[in-house]
N, C-alpha and C positions, 0 to 999 in steps of 0.2 A: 629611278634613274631613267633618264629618256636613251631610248636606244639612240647609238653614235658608231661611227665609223672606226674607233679606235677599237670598240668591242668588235664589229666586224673586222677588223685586221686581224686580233687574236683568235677569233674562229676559225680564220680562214690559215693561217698559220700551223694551230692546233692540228686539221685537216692534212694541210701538205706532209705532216711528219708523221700523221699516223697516231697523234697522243691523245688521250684524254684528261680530261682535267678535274680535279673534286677541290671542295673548298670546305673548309672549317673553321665558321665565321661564329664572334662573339658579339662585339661591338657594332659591328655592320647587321649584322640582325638577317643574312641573306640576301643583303644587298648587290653583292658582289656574283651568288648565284643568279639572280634574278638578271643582270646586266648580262650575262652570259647568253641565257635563255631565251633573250630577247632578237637575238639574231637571230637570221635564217638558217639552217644547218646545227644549228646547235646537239641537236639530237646527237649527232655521230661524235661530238667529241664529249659531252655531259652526260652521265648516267645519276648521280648522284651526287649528294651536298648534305653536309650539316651545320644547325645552327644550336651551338653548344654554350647557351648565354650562362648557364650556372655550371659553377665548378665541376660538379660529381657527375654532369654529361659528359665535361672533357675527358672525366679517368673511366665514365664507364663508355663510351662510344668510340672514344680516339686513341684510350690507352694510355691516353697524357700522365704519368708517373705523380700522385701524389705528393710526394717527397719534391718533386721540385716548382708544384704549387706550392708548397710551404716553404720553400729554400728561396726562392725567387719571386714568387707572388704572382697570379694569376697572368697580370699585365704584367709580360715581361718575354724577351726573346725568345730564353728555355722553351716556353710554354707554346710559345705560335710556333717553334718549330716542331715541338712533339704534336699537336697540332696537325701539320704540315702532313707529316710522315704517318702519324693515323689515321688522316683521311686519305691519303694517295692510296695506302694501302686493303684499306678497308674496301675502298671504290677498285681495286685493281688501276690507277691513275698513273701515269708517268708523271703528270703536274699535281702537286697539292700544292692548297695554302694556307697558313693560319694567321690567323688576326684577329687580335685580342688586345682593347684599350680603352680609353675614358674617355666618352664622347661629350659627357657633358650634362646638366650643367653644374653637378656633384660627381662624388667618387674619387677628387682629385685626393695627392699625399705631395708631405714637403718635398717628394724626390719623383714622383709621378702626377703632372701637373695634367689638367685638361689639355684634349688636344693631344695627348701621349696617344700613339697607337702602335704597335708590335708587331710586326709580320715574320712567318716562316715563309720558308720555300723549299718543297721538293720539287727536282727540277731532274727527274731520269737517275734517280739515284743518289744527287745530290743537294746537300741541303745547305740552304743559309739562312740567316735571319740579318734585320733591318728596325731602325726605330724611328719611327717619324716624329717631329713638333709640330701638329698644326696651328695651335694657339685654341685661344677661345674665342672659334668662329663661330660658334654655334652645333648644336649635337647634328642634325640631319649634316651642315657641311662638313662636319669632320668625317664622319661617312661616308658622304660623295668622295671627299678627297682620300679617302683609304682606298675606295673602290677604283679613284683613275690610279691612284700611282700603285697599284698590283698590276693594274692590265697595261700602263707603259712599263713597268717593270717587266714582266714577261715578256712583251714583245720585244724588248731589247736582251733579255736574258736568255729565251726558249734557245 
């Protein structure tokens, strides 16, 4: 992802309130850290990120509960927000995120089609989740587009 000015607004955002941010990325592959890093300053608000593509990283790294991998499925809100709240915490973060989805050009189920992508969000304590369609744009854009709508997501939410 080419550095952009929307990441520099969440840097500089991140900055004015004192937060840090950690990211627990499945589908994006640490794309979404990398956009981060790519700003100037990054330092001060990024210590850490993970990129948790197989299951048994999510339950040993982030805590993510087994039990609602199997009750919900990997790809699935449950999951980016346990996610969410294991990497905020693990990072000491005020912001986590997690996103976990099917980029393509398999993986897809009758009820979780390509283009499905899931996000948490801790957000200073609280947490939500979100489910996006991007269709089958293709695997790298379904990526990109996980990675801009976390960071206009934030910047409208922080």
């Amino acid at each position: 992802m080419v550095y952009n000015m929307r990441n520099k607004e969440l840097v500089e955002i991140l900055l004015q309130k004192g937060y840090k941010i950690s990211c627990a990325e499945s589908c994006t592959g640490g794309l979404l850290a990398s956009s981060i890093v790519e700003v100037p300053a990054a330092s001060q608000v990024f210590e850490m990120s993970f990129v948790t593509y197989a299951n048994a990283a999510k339950v040993k790294l982030l805590n993510v509960n087994e039990n609602t991998i199997n009750r919900y499925g990997v790809v699935s809100e449950e999951v980016a927000k346990e996610m969410a709240i294991g990497c905020a915490l693990k990072a000491n973060a005020q912001i986590g995120v997690g996103i976990s989805g099917i980029a393509g050009p398999t993986g897809a189920t009758a009820t979780k089609p390509i283009g499905m992508v899931c996000f948490g969000f801790y957000i200073n304590g609280n947490v939500s989740s979100i489910t996006k369609y991007f269709g089958q744009i293709g695997r790298n854009e379904v990526r990109s587009a996980s990675v801009n709508f976390v960071i206009d997501y934030l910047i409208e939410n922080i």
